[in-house]
C-alpha positions as CSV (number, residue, x, y, z in Angstrom):
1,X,51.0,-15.7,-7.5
2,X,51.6,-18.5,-4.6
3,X,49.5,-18.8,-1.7
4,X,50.7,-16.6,0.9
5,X,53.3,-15.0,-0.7
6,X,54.1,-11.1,0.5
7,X,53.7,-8.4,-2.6
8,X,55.0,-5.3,-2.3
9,X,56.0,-2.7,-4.8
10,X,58.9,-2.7,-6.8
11,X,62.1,-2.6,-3.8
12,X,60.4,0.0,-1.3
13,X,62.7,2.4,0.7
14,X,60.5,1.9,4.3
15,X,59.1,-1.3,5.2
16,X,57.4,-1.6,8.9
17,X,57.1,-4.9,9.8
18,X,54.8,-6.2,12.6
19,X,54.8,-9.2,14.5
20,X,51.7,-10.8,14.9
21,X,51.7,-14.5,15.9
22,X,54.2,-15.8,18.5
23,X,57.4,-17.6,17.9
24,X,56.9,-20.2,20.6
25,X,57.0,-23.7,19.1
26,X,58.8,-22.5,16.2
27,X,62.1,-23.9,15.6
28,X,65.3,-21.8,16.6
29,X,66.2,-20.9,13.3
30,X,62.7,-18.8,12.9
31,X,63.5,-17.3,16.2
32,X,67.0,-15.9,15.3
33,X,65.6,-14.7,11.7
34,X,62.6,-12.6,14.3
35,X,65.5,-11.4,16.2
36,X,67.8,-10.6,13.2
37,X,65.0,-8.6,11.8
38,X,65.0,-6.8,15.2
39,X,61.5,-8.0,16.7
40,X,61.2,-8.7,19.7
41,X,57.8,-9.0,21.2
42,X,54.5,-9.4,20.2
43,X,52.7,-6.3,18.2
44,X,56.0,-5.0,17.9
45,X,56.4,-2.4,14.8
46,X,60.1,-2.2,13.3
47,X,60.2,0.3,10.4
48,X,63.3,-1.1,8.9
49,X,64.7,2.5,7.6
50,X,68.6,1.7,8.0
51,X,68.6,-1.4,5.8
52,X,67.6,-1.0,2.1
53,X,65.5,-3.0,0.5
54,X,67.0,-5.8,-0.8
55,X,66.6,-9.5,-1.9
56,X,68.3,-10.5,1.4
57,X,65.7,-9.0,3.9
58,X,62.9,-9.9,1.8
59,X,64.2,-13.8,2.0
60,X,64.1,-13.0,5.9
61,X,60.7,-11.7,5.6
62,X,59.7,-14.3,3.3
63,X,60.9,-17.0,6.1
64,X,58.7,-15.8,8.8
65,X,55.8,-14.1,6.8
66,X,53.3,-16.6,8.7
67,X,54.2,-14.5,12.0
68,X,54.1,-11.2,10.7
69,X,52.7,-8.3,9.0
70,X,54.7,-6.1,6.4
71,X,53.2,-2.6,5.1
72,X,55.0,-0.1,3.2
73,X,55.3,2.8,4.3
């Protein structure tokens, strides 16, 4: 397994994702993927309920896992 790399079970239905380090610095590319996830703010939870799990948002998560937290739920 790589360095940093997120592990969740096998395609969960709920994942709550939690920002936890700011996005200022970061290039705008990170920032849209923080607001296409629907963060906003710092300590923010999103349960991401709506959207099933799929290879797409975990590439999104995967792009900004160094700013957040993801727990199943």
């Amino acid at each position: 397994m790589a360095r940093g790399q997120i592990v969740l079970k096998d395609m969960a239905n709920k994942i709550i994702i939690t920002q936890t380090k700011s996005a200022i610095g970061s290039s705008k590319r990170l920032v849209r993927t923080m607001e296409a996830l629907g963060i906003r703010r710092m300590h923010q939870r999103v349960e991401h309920v709506e959207h099933k799990d799929s290879p797409q948002l975990r590439g999104m998560i995967d792009k900004v896992r160094h700013l957040v937290t993801v727990t199943e739920a």
